[in-house]
DSSP file (Angstrom, degrees, kcal/mol; ACC not computed):
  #  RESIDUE AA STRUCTURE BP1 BP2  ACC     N-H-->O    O-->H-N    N-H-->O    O-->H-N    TCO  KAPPA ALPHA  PHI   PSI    X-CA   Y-CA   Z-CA
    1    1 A X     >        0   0    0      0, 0.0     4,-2.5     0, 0.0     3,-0.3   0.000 360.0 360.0 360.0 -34.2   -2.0    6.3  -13.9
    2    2 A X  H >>  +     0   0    0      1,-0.3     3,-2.0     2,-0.2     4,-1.9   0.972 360.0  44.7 -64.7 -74.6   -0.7    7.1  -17.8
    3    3 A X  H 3> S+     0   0    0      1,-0.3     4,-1.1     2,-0.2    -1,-0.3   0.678 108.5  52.0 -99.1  20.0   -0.4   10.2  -17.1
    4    4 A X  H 3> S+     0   0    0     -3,-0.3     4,-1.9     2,-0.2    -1,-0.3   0.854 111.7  56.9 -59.8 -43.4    1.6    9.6  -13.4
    5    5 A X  H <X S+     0   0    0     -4,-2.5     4,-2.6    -3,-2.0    -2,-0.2   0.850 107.1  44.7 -75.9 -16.0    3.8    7.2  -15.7
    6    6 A X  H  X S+     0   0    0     -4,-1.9     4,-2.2    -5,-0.3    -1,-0.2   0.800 108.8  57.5 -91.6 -14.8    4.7   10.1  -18.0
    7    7 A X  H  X S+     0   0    0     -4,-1.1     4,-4.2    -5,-0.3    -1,-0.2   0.906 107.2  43.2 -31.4 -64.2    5.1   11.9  -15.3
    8    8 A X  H  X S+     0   0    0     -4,-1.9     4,-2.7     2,-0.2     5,-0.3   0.962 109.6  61.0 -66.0 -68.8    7.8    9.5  -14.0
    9    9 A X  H  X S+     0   0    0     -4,-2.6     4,-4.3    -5,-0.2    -1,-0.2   0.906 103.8  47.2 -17.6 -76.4    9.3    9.2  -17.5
   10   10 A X  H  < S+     0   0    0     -4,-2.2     4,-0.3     1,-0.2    -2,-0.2   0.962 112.9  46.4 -45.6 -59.6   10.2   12.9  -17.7
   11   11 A X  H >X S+     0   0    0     -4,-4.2     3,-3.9     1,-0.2     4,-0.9   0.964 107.1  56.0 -65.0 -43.3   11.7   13.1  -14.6
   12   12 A X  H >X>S+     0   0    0     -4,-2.7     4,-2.0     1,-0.3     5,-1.8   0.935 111.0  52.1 -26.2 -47.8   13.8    9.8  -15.0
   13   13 A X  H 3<5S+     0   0    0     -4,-4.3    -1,-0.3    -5,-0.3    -2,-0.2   0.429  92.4  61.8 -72.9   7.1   15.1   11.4  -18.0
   14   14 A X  H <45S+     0   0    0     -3,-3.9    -1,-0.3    -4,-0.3    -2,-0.2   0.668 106.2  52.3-108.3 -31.4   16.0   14.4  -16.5
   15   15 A X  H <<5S-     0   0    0     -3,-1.3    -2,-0.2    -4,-0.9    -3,-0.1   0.747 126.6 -99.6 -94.2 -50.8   18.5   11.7  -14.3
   16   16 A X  T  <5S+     0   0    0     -4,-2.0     2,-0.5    -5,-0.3    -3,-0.2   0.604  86.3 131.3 108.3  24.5   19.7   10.5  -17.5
   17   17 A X      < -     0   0    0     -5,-1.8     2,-0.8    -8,-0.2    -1,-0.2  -0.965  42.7-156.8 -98.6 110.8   17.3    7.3  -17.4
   18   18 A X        -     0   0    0     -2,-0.5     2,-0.4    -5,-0.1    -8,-0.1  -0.810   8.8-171.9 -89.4 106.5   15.4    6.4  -19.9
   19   19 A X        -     0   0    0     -2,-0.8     2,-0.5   -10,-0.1    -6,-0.1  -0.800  15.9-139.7-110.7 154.3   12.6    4.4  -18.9
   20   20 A X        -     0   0    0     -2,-0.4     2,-0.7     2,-0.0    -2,-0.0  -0.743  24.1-149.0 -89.6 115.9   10.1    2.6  -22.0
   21   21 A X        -     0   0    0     -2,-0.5     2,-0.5     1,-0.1    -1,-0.0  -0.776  20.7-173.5-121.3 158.8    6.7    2.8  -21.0
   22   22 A X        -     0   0    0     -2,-0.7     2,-0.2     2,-0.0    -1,-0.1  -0.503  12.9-158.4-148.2 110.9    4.0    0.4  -21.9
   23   23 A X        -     0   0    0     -2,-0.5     2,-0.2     1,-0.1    -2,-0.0  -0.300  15.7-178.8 -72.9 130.0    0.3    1.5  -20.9
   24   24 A X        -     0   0    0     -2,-0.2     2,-0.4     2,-0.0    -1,-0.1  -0.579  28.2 -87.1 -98.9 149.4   -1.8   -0.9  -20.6
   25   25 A X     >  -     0   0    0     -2,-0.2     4,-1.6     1,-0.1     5,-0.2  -0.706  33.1-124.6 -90.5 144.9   -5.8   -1.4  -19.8
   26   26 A X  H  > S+     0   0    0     -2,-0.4     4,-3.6     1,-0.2     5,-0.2   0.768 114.0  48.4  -0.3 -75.2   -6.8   -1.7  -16.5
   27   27 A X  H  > S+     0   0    0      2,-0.2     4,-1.8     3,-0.1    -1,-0.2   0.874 114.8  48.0 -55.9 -52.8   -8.7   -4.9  -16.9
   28   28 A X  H  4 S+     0   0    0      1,-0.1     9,-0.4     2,-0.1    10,-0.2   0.915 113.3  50.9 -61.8 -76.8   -5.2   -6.5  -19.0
   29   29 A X  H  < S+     0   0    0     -4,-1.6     9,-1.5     1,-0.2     8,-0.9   0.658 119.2  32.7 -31.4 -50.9   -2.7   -5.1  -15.9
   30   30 A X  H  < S+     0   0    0     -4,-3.6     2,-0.5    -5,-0.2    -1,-0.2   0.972  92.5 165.0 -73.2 -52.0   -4.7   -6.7  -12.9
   31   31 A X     <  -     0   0    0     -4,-1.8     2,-0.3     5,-0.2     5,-0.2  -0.606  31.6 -88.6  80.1-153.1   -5.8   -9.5  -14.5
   32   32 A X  B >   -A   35   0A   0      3,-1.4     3,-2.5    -2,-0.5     2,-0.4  -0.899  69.6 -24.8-176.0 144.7   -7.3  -12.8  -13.1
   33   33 A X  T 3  S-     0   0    0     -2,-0.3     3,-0.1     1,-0.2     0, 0.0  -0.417 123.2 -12.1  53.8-111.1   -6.1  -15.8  -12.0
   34   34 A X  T 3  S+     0   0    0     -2,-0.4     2,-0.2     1,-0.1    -1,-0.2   0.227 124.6  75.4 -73.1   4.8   -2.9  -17.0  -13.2
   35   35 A X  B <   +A   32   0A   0     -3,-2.5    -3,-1.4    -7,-0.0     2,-0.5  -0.582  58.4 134.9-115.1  69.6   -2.9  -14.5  -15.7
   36   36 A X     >  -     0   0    0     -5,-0.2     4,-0.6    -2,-0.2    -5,-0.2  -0.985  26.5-175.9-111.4 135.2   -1.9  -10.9  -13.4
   37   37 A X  H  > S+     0   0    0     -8,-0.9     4,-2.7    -2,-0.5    -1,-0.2   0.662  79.1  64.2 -86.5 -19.0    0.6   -9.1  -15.3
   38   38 A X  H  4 S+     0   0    0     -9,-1.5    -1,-0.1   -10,-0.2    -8,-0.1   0.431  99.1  60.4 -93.2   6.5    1.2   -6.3  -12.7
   39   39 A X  H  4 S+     0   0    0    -10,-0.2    -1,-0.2    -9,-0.1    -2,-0.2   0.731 116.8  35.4 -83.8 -47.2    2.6   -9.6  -10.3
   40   40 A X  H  < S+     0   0    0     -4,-0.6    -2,-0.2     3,-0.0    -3,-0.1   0.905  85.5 121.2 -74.7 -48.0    5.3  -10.1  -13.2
   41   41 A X     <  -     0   0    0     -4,-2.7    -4,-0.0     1,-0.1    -3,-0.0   0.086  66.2-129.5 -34.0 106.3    6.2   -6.9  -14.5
   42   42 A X  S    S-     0   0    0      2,-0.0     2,-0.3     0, 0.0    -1,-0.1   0.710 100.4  -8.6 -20.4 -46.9    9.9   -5.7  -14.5
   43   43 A X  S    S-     0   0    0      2,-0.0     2,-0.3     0, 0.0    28,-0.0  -0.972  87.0-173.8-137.6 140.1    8.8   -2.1  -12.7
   44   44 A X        -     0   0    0     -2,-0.3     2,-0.5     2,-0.1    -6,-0.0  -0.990  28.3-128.6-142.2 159.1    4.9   -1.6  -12.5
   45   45 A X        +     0   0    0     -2,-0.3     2,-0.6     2,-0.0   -40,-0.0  -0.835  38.8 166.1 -90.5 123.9    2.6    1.3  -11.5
   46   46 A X        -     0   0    0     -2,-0.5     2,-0.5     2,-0.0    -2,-0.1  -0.949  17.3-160.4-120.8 129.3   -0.2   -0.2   -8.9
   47   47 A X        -     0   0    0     -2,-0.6     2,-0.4     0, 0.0    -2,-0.0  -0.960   7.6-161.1-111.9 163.6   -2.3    1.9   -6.7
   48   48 A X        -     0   0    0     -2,-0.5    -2,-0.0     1,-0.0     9,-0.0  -0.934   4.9-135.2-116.8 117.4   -3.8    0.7   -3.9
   49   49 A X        -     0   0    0     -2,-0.4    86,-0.0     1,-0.2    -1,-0.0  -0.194  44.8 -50.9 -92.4-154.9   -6.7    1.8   -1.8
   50   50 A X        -     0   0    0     85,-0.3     2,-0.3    84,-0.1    -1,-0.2  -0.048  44.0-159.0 -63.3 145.9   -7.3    2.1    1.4
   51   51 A X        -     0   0    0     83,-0.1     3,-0.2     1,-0.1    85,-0.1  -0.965  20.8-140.8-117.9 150.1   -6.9   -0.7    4.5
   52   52 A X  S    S+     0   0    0     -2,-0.3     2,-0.6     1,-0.2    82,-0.2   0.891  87.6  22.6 -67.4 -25.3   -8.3   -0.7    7.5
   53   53 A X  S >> S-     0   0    0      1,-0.1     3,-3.3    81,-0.1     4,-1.4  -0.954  79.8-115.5-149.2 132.1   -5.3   -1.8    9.3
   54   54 A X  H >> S+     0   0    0     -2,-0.6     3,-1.3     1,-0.2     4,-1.1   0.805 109.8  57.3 -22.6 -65.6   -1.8   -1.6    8.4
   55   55 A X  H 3> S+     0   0    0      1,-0.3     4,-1.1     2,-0.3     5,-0.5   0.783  89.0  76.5 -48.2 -34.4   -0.9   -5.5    8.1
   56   56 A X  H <> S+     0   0    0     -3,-3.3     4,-0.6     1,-0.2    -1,-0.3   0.968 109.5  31.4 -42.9 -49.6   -3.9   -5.9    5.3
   57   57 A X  H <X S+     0   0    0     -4,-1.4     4,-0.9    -3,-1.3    -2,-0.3   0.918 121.2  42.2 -94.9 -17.1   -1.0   -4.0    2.9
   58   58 A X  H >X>S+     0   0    0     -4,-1.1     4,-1.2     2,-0.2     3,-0.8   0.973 110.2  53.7-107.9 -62.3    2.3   -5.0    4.0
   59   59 A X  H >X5S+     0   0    0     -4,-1.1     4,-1.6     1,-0.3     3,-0.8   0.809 118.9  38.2 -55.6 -56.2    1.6   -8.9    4.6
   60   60 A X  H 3<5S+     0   0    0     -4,-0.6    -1,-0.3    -5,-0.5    -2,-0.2   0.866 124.9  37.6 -26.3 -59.6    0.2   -9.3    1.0
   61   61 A X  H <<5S+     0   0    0     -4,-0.9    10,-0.5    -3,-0.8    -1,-0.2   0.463 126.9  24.6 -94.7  -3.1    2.6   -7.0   -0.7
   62   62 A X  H <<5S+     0   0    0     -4,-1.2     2,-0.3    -3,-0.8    -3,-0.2   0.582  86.4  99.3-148.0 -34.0    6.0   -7.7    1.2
   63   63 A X  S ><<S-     0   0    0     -4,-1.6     3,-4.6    -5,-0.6    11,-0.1  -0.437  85.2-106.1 -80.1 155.8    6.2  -10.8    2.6
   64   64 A X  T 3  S+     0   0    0      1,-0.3    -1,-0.1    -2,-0.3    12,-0.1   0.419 118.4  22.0 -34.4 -39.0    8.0  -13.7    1.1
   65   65 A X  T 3  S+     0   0    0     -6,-0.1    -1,-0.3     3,-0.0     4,-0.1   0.189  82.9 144.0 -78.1 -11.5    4.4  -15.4    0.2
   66   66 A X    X   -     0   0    0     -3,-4.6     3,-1.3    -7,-0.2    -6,-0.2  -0.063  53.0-133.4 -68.5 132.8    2.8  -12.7    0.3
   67   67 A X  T 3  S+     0   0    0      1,-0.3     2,-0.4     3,-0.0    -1,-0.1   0.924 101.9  37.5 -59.8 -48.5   -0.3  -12.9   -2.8
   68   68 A X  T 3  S+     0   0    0      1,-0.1     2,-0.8     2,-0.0    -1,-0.3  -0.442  76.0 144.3-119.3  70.9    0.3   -9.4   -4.3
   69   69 A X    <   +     0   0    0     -3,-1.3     3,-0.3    -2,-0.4    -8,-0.1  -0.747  10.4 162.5 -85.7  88.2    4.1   -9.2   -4.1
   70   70 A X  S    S+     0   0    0     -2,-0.8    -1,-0.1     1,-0.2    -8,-0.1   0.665  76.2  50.4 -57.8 -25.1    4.7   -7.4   -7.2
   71   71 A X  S    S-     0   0    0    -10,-0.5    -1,-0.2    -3,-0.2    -9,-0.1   0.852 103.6-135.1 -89.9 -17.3    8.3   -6.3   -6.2
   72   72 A X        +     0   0    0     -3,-0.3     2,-0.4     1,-0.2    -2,-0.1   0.864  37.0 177.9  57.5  44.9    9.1  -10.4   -5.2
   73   73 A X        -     0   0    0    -12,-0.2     2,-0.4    37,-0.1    -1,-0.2  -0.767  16.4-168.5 -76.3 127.1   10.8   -9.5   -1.9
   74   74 A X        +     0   0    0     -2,-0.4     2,-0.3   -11,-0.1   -11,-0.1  -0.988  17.3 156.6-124.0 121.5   11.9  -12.3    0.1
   75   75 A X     >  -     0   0    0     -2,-0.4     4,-5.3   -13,-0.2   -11,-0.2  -0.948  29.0-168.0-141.8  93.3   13.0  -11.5    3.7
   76   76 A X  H  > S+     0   0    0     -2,-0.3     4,-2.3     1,-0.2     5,-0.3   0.961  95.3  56.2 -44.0 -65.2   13.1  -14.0    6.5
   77   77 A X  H  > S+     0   0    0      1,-0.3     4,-2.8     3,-0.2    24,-0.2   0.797 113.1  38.9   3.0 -74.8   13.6  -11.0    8.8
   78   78 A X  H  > S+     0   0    0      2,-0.2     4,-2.5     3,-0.1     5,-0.3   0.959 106.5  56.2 -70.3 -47.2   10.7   -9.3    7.7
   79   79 A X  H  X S+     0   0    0     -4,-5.3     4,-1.6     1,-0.3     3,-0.5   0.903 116.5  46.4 -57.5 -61.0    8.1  -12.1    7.2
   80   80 A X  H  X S+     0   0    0     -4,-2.3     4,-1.8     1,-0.2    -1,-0.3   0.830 116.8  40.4 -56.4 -44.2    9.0  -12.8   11.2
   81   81 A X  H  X S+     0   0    0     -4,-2.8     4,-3.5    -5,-0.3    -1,-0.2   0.945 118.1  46.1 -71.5 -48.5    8.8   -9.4   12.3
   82   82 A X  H  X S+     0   0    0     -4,-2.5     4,-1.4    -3,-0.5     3,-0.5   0.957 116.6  51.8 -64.2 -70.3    5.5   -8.5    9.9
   83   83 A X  H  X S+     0   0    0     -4,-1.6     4,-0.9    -5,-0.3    -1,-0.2   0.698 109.0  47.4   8.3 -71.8    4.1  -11.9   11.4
   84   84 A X  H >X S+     0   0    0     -4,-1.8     3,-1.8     2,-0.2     4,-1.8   0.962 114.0  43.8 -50.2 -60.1    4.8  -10.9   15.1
   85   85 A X  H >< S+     0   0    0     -4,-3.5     3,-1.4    -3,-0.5    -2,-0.2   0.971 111.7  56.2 -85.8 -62.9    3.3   -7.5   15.1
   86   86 A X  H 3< S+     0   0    0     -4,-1.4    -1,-0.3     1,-0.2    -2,-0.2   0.710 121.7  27.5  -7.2 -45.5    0.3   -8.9   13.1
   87   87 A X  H << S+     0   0    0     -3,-1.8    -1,-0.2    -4,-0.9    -2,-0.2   0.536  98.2 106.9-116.9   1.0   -0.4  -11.6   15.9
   88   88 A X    <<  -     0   0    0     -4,-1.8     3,-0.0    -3,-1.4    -4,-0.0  -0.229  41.3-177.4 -56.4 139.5    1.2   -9.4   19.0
   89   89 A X        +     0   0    0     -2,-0.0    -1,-0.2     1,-0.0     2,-0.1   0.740  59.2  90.3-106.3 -39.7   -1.6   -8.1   21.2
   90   90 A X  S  > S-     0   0    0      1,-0.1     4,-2.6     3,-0.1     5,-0.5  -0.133  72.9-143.1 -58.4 116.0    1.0   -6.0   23.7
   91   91 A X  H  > S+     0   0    0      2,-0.2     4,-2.3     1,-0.2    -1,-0.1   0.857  93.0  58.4 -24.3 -59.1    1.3   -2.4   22.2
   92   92 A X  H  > S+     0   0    0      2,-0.2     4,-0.5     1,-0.2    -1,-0.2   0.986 113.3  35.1 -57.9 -73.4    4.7   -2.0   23.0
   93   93 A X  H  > S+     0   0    0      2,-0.3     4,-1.7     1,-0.3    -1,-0.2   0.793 107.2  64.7 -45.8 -34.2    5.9   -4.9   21.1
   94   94 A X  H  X S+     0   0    0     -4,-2.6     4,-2.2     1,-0.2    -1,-0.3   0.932 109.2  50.8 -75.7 -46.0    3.4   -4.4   18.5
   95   95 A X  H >X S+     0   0    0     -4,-2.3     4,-1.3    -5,-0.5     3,-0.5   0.801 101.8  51.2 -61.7 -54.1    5.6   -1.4   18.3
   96   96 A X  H 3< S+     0   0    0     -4,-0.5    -1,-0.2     2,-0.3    -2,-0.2   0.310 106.5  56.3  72.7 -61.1    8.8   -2.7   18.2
   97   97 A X  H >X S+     0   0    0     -4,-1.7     4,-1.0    -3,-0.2     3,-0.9   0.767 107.1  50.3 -50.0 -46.9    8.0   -5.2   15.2
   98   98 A X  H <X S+     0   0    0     -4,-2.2     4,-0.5    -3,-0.5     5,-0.5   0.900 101.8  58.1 -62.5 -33.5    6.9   -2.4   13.2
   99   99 A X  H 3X S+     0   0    0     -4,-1.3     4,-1.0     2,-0.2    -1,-0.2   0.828 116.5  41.4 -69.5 -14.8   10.2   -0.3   13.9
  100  100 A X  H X> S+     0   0    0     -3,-0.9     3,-3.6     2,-0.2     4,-0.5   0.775 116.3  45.7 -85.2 -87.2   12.0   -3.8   12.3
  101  101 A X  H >X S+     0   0    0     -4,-1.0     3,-1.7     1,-0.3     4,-1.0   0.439 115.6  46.6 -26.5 -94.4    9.5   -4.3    9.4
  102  102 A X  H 3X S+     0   0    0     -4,-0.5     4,-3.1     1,-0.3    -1,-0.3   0.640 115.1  49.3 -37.7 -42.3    9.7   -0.6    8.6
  103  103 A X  H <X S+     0   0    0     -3,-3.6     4,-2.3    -4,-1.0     5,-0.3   0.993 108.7  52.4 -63.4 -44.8   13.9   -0.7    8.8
  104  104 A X  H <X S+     0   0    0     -3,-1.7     4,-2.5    -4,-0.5    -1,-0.2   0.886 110.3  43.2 -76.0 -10.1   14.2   -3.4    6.8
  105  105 A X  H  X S+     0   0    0     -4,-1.0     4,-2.2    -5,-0.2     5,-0.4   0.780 115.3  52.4 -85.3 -16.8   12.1   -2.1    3.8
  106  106 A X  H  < S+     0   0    0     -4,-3.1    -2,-0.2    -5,-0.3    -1,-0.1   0.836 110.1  44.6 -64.6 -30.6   13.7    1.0    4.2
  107  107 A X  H  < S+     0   0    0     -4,-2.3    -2,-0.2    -5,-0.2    -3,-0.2   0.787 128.6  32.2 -74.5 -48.0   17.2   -0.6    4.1
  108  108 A X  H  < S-     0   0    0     -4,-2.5    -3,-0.2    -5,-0.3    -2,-0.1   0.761  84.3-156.3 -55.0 -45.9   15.9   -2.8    1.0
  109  109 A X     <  +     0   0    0     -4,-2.2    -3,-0.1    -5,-0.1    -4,-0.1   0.815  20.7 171.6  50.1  44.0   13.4   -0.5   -0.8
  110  110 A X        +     0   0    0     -5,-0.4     2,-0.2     1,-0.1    -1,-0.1   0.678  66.4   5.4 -49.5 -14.9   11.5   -3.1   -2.4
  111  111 A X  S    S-     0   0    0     -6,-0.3     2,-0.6     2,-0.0    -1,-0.1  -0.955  70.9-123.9-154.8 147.5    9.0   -0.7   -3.5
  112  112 A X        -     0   0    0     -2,-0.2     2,-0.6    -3,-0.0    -2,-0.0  -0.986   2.5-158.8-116.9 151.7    8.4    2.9   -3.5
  113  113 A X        +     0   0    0     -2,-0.6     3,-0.1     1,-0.1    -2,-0.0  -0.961  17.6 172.7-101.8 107.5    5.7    4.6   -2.3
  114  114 A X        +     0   0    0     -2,-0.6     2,-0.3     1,-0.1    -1,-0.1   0.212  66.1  11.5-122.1   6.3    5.8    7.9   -4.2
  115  115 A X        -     0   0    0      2,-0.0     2,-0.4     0, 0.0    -1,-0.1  -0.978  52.6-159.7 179.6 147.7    2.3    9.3   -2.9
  116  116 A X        -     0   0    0     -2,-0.3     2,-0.4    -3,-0.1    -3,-0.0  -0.946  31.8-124.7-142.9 137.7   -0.8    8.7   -0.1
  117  117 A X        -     0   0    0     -2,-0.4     2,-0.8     1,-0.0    -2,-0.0  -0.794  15.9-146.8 -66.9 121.3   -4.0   10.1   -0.7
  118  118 A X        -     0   0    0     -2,-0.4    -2,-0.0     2,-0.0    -1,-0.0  -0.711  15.1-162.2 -68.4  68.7   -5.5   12.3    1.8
  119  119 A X        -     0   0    0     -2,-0.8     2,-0.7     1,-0.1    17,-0.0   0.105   8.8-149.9 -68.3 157.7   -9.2   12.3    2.1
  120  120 A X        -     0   0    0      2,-0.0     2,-0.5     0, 0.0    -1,-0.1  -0.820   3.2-163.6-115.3 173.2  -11.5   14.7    3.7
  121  121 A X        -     0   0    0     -2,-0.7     2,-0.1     2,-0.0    11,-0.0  -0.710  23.6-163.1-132.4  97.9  -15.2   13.7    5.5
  122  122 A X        +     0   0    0     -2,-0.5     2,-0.3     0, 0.0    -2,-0.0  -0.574  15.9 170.4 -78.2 157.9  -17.3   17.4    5.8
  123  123 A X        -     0   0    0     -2,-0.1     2,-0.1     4,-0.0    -2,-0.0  -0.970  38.9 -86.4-156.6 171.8  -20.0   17.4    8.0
  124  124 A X    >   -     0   0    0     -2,-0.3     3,-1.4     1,-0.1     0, 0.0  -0.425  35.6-122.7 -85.9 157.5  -22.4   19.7    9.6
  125  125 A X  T 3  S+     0   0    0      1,-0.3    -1,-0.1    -2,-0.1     0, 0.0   0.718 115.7  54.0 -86.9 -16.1  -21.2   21.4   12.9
  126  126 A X  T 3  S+     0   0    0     19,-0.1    20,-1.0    20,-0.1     2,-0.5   0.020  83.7 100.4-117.9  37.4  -24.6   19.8   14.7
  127  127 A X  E <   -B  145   0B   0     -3,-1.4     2,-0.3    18,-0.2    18,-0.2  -0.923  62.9-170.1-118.7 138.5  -23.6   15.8   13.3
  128  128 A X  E     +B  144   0B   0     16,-2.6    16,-2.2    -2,-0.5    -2,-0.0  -0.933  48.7  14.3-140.9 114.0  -22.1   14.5   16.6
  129  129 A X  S    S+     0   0    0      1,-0.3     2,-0.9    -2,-0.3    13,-0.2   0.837  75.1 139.8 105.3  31.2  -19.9   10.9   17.3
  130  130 A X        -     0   0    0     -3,-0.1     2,-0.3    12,-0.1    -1,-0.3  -0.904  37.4-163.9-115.5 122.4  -19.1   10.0   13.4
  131  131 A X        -     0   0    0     -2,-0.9     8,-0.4     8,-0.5    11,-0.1  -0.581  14.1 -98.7 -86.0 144.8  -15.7    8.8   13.7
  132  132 A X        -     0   0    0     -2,-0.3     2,-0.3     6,-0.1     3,-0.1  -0.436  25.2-153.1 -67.9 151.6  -12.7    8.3   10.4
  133  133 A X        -     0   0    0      4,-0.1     3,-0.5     1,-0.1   -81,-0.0  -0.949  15.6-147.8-157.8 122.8  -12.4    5.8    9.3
  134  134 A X  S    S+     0   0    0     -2,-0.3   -83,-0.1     1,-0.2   -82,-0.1   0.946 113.2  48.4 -82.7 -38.2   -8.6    4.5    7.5
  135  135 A X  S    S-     0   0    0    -85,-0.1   -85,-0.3    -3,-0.1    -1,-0.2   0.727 122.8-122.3 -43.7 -32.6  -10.7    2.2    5.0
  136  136 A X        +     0   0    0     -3,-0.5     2,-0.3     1,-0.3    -2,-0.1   0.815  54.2 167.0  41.9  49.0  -12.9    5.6    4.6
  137  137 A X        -     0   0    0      2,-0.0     2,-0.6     1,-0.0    -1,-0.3  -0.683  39.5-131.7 -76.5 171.5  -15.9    3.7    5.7
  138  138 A X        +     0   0    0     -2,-0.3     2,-0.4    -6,-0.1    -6,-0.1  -0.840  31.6 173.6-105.5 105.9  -19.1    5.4    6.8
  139  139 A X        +     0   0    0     -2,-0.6    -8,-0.5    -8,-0.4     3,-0.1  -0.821  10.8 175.6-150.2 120.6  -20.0    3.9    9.9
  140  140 A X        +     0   0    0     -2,-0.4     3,-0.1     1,-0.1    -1,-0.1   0.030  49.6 105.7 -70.2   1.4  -23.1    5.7   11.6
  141  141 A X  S    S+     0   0    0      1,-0.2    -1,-0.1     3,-0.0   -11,-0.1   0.806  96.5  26.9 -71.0 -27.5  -23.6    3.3   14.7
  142  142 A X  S    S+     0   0    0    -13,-0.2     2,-0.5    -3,-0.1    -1,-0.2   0.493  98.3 109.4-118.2   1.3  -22.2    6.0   17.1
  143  143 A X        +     0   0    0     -3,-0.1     2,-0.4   -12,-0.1   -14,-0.2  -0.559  41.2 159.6 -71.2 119.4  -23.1    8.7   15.0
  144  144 A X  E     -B  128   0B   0    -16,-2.2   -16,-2.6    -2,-0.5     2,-0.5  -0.921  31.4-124.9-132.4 154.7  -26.4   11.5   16.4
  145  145 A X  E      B  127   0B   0     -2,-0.4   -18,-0.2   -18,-0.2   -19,-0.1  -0.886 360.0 360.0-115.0 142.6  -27.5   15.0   15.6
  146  146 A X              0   0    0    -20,-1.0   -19,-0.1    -2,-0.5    -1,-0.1   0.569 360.0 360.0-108.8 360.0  -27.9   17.4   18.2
């Protein structure tokens, strides 16, 4: 992350923004307990790894309650919509609630998301049934060699 933030620096300044940065250890930034600085912090750099399913990061990180809202958006709107598609079983709808959630955080921008990792999983051409995983776990249960 330091040097992603110096990254960020230069180009801000290229804008004619001058942002101050001030790097921190790991351990100090997350914190524990009542003491997370990267919940308080005016702008902060977080990364995040993988979820298995979408609603693990957006309920946390964007709704009104939400435990790691760093950016401290509150949106009735959203918490019902992120709510609904969370507890929706029908597809269609489940769709439909995401098309809100996603407009109103576009329309807000509580956060940016400047980056997604791409992983790859190699395997040998005769490994047969091992499916991807968004978490990137290894689960072998349906997995054979031929």
């Amino acid at each position: 992350m330091p040097q992603y933030a110096t990254l960020l620096q230069a180009m801000a300044k290229q804008a004619g923004i001058n942002l101050k940065l001030n790097q921190v250890t790991v351990t100090y930034y997350y914190g524990s307990g009542n003491n997370q600085p990267w919940l308080k912090v005016p702008m902060g750099i977080t990364d995040w790894t993988f979820r298995g399913v979408p609603s693990q990061y957006f309920l946390p990180a964007f709704t009104s309650n939400g435990v790691w809202n760093s950016s401290h958006f509150k949106n009735a709107a959203f918490d019902a919509a992120a709510k609904s598609y969370d507890t929706t079983l029908d597809e269609t709808k489940r769709r439909q609630y995401a098309e809100q959630a996603a407009s109103i955080l576009t329309d807000e921008t509580p956060t940016i998301i400047s980056y997604w990792i791409s992983t790859n999983r190699a395997m040998k051409t005769n490994v047969n049934g091992l499916t991807s995983d968004p978490a990137e776990f290894l689960d072998l249960t349906t997995t054979y060699l031929s």
